[in-house]
C-alpha positions in Angstrom: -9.4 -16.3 9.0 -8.8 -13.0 10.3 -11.2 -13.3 13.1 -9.3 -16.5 14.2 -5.8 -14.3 14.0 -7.7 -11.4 16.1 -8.8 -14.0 18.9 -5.3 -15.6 18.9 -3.4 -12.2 19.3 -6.4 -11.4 21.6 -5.2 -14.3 24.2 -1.5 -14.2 23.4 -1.4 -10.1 24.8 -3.7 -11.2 27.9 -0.8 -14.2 29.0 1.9 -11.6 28.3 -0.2 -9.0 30.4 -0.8 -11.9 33.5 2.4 -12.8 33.4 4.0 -9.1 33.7 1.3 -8.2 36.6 2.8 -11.5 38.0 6.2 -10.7 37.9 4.9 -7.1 39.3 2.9 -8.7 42.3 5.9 -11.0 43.0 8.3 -8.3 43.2 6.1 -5.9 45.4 5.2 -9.3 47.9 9.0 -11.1 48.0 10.7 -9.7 50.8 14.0 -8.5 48.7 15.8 -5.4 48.3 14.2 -2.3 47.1 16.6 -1.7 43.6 15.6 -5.7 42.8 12.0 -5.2 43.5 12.1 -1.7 41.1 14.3 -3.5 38.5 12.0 -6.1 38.0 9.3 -3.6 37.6 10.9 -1.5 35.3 12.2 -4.4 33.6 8.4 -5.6 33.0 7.6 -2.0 32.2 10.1 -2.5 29.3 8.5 -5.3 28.0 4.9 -4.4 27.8 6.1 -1.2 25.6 8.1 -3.7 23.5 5.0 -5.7 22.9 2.6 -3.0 22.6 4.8 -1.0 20.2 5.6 -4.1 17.9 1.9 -5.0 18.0 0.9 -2.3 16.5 3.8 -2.6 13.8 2.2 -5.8 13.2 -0.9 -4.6 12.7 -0.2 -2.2 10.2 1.9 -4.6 8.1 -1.4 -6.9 8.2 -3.4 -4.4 6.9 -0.7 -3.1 4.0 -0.2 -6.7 2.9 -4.8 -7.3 2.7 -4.6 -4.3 0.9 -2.1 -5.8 -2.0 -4.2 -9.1 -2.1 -6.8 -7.7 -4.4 -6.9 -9.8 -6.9 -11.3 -9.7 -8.0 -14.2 -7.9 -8.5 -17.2 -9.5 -7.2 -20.7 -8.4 -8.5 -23.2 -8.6 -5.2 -26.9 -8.8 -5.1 -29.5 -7.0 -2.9 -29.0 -9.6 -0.5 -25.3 -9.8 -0.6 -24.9 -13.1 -2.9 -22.1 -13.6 -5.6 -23.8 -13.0 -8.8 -20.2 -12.6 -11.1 -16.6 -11.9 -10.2 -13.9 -10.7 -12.6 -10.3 -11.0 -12.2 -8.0 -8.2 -12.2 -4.8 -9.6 -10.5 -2.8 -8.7 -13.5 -4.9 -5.7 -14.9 -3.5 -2.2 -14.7 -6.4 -0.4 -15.6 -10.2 -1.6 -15.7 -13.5 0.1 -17.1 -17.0 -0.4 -15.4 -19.8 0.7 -17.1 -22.1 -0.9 -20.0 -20.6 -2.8 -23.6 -22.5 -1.8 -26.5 -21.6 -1.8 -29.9 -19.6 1.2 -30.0 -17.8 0.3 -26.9 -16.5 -2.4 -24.6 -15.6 -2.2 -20.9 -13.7 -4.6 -18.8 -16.6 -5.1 -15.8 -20.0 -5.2 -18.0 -23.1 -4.4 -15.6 -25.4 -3.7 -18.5 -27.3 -7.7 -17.4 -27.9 -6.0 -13.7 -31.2 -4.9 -11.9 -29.9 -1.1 -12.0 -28.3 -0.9 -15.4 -30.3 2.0 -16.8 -29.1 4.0 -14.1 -25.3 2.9 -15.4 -23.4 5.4 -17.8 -21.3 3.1 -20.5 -18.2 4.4 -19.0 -19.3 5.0 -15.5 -15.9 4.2 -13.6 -12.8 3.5 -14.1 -10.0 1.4 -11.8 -6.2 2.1 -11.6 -3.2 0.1 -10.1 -0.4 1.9 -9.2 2.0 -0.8 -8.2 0.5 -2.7 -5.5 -2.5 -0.2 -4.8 -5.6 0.3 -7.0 -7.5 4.2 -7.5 -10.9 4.3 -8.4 -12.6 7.6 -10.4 -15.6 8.5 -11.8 -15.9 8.7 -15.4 -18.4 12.0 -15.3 -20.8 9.9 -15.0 -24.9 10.9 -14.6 -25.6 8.9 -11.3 -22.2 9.1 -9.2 -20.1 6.5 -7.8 -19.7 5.8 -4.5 -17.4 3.7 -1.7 -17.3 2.4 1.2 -14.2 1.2 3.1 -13.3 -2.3 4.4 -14.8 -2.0 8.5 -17.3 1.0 8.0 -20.6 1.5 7.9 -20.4 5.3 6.1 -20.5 5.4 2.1 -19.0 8.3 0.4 -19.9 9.9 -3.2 -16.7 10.1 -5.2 -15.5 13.5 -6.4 -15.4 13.7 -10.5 -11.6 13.7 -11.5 -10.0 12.9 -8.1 -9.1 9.4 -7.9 -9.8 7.6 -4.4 -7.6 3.9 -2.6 -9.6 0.9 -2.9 -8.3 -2.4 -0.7 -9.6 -4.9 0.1 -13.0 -5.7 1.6 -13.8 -1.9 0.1 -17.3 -1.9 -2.0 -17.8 0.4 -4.4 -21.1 1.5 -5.8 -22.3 2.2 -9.2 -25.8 3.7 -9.2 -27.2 1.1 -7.0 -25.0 -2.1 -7.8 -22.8 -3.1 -5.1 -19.1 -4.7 -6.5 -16.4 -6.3 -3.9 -12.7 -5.6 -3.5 -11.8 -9.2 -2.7 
């Protein structure tokens, strides 16, 4: 869907764009006064800042409102399949880590192909109103993320919660969950 919305925006700005240089062309070929001819140019001038500027507002507003969508977790495997997703639209706070007997936690990855690399409380999720904070839980193996669009992961610092939107993935040891 937002590929479809990137083409759409795509073609939209190249007719706006034509049709300015038009109105440019026509005004420098027309045999008409000078001030006319300028006005029109500054007058299309005008309008491609307008768009440009209120693209970019748009933009931004896209991205804030993905962002406040999150409303699962989604377990991944090696080959990028769902294997389990939890909901958290209405969770303030959620543990990852492994449930035993002395303890329970929210996301349970104790069933995964990594869980001996897992601490029982190995991360821990936070929403602040519409915006979730991950942080590690000290635990032994580190967690990681990796935004929405990049290719880069990053280790998370112990004690210094990190944004999560969505499309993020964060990873604990080597299991790979979803913002979505």
């Amino acid at each position: 869907m937002k590929a479809d919305k990137t083409r759409v925006n795509l073609v939209i700005n190249l007719l706006i764009y034509g049709l300015l240089a038009g109105m440019v062309l026509y005004a420098y070929l027309r045999p008409v006064h000078y001030i006319l001819q300028m006005l029109v140019v500054a007058v299309c001038a005008l309008i491609a800042c307008l768009h440009i500027w209120t693209d970019g507002r748009g933009n931004r507003q896209f991205r804030k409102g993905s962002q406040e969508s999150v409303s699962k977790i989604v377990l991944l495997d090696d080959d990028g399949e769902r294997i389990k997703e939890w909901l958290v639209r209405t969770e303030t706070s959620v543990v990852i880590g492994k449930s035993s007997s002395q303890s329970e936690v929210d996301i349970d990855l104790s069933d995964c192909e990594y869980a001996s690399l897992i601490s029982p409380e190995h991360a821990v999720l936070n929403r602040v109103g519409d915006s979730w904070y991950i942080e590690d839980a000290d635990s032994q193996s580190g967690t990681g993320i990796r935004k929405a669009g990049r290719s880069d992961t990053r280790r998370l610092s112990e004690e210094s919660p990190e944004p999560l939107g969505y499309g993020d993935m964060i990873f604990i040891a080597n299991t790979r969950l979803l913002m979505k």
